[in-house]
C-alpha positions as CSV (number, residue, x, y, z in Angstrom):
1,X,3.2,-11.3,3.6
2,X,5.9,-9.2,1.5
3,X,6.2,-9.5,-1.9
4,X,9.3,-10.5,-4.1
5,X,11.5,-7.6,-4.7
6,X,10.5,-6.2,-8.3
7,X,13.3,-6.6,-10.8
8,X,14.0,-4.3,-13.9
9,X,13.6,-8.4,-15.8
10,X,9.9,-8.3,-14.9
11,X,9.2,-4.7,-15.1
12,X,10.5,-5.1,-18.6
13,X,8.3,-7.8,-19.1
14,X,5.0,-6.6,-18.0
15,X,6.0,-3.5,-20.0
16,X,5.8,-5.8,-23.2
17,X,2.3,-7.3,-22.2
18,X,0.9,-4.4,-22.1
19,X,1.9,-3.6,-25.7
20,X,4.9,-0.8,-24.2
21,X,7.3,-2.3,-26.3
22,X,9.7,0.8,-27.2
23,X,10.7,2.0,-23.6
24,X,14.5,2.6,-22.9
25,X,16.1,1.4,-20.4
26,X,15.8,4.9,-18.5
27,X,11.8,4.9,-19.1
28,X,11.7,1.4,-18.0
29,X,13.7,2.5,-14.5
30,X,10.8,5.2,-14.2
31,X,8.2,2.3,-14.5
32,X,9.8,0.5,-12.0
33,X,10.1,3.3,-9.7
34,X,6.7,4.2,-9.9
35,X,5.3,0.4,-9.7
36,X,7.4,0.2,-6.0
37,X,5.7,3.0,-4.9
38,X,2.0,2.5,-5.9
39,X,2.9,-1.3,-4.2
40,X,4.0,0.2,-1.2
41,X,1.2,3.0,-0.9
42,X,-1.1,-0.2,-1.5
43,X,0.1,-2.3,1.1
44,X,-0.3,0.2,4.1
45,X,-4.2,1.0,2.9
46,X,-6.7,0.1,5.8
47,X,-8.9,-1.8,3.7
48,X,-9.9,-4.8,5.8
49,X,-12.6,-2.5,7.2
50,X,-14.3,-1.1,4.4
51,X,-18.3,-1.6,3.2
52,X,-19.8,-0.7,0.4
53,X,-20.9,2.5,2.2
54,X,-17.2,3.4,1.7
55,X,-17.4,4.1,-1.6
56,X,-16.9,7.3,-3.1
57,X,-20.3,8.9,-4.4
58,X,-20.1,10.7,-7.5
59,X,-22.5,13.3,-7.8
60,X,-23.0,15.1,-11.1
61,X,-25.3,18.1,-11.7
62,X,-26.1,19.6,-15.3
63,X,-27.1,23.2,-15.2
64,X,-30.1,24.3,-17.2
65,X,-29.4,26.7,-19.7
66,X,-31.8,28.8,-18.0
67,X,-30.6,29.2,-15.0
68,X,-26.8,28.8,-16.1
């Protein structure tokens, strides 16, 4: 299902709920801009298929001083 085309109106508004209150009208553009594109990038993600196995691991070592 496609989504409504996102207006400047709404980007403006979900600017203000999140407290981003001073944005011109350029900055605002830029947000609106970048909120297409991280839809669009999200809607052609293949994630019907993933498991929890899917996950990214994190993996974080500390190094002794020791043997730094």
């Amino acid at each position: 299902m496609a989504e409504d085309p996102l207006t400047l109106d709404q980007v403006r508004t979900m600017a203000e709920e999140i407290g981003m209150t001073r944005l011109s009208d350029e900055h605002l553009q830029q947000l609106l801009r970048a909120t297409k594109a991280a839809r669009a990038r999200r809607a052609v993600l293949p994630f019907a298929d993933l498991t929890p196995a899917d996950e990214p691991a994190h993996v974080l070592v500390l190094a002794r001083e020791d043997r730094a």
